[in-house]
C-alpha positions in Angstrom: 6.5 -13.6 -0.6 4.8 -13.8 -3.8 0.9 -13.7 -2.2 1.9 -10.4 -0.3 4.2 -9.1 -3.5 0.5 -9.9 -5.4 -1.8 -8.4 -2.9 0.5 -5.4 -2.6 0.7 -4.9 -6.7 -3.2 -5.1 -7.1 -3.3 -2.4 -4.5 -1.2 -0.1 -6.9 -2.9 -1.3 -9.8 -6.3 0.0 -7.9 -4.8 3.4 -7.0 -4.1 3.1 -10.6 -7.6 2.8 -11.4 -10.9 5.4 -11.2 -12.9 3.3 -9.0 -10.5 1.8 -6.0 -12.3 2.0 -3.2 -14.0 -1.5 -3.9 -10.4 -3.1 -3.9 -9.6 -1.3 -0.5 -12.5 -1.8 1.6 -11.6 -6.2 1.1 -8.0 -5.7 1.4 -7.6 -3.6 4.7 -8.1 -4.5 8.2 -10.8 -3.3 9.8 -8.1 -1.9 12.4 -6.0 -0.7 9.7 -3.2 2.2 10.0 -1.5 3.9 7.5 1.4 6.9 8.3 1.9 8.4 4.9 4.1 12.0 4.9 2.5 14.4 7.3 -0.3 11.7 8.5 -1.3 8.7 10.5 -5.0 7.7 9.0 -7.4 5.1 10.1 -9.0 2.7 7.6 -12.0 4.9 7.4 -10.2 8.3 6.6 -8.1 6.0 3.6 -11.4 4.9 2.1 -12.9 8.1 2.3 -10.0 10.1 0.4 -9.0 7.2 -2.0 -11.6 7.5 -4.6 -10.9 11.4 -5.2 -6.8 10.9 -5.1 -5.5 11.3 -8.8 -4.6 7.5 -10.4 -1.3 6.9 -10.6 -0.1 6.8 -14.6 2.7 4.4 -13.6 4.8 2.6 -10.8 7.3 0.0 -10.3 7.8 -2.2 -7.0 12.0 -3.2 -6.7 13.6 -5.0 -4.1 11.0 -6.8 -2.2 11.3 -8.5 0.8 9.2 -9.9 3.4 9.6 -10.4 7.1 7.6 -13.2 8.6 6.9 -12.5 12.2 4.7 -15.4 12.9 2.7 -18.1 10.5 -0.1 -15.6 9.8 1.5 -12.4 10.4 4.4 -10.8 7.8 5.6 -7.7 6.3 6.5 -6.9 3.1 9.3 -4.2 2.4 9.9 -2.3 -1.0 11.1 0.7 -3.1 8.2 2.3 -5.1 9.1 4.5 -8.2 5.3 6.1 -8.8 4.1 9.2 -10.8 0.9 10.5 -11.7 0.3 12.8 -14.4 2.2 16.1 -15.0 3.5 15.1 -11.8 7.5 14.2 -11.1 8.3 11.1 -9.8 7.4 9.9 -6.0 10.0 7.3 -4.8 9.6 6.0 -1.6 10.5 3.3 1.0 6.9 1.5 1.6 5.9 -0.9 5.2 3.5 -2.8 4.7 2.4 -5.8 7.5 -0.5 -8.1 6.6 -2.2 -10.5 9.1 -3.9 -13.3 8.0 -7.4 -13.1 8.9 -10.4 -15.8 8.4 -8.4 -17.4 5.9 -7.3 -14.1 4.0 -4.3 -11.7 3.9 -5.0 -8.5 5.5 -3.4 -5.2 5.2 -3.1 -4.1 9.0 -0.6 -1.4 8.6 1.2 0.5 6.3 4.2 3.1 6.3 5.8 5.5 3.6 9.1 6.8 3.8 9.9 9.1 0.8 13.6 9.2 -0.5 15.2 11.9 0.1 15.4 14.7 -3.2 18.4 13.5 -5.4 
């Protein structure tokens, strides 16, 4: 758990950053999926809109848990508590499976559920 809990925090801390497109184009599949609210994107549609997103000011990953479907294939399941700027709070249920590919964890699809408005 703690490779995919890593792999997943660095991808925060690069949508935390100015310049994260350089983290993004390693770390997802070339086949990569993403449904975020509203959307289902490819890799190429991510890496095209990430580098003009706001950063995130802060977040916070709690109760993480991975699901190992076969030796190189696993998902890793969490609560996000994120916020940019003058921005309230996004919490969210996040999906993300990696498959291991030549040798390195890849991110081959990713899901967002946001919680519901207290």
């Amino acid at each position: 758990m703690d490779t995919l809990l890593d792999l997943e925090e660095r991808g925060w801390q690069a949508m935390s950053s100015t310049s994260p497109t350089d983290f993004f184009e390693a770390w997802l599949a070339d086949d990569a999926l993403m449904v975020v609210p509203g959307m289902i994107i490819d890799r190429d549609t991510f890496l095209a809109a990430v580098g003009s997103e706001e950063p995130w000011k802060t977040h916070h990953i709690a109760e993480a848990r991975v699901i190992t479907f076969t030796e190189g294939c696993a998902a890793l399941l969490y609560q996000v508590t994120a916020q940019r700027d003058g921005q309230a709070p996004y919490v969210a249920l996040m999906t993300s499976v990696y498959a291991r590919r030549n040798g390195h964890w890849k991110l081959i699809f990713h899901q967002q559920t946001p919680a519901p408005p207290a």
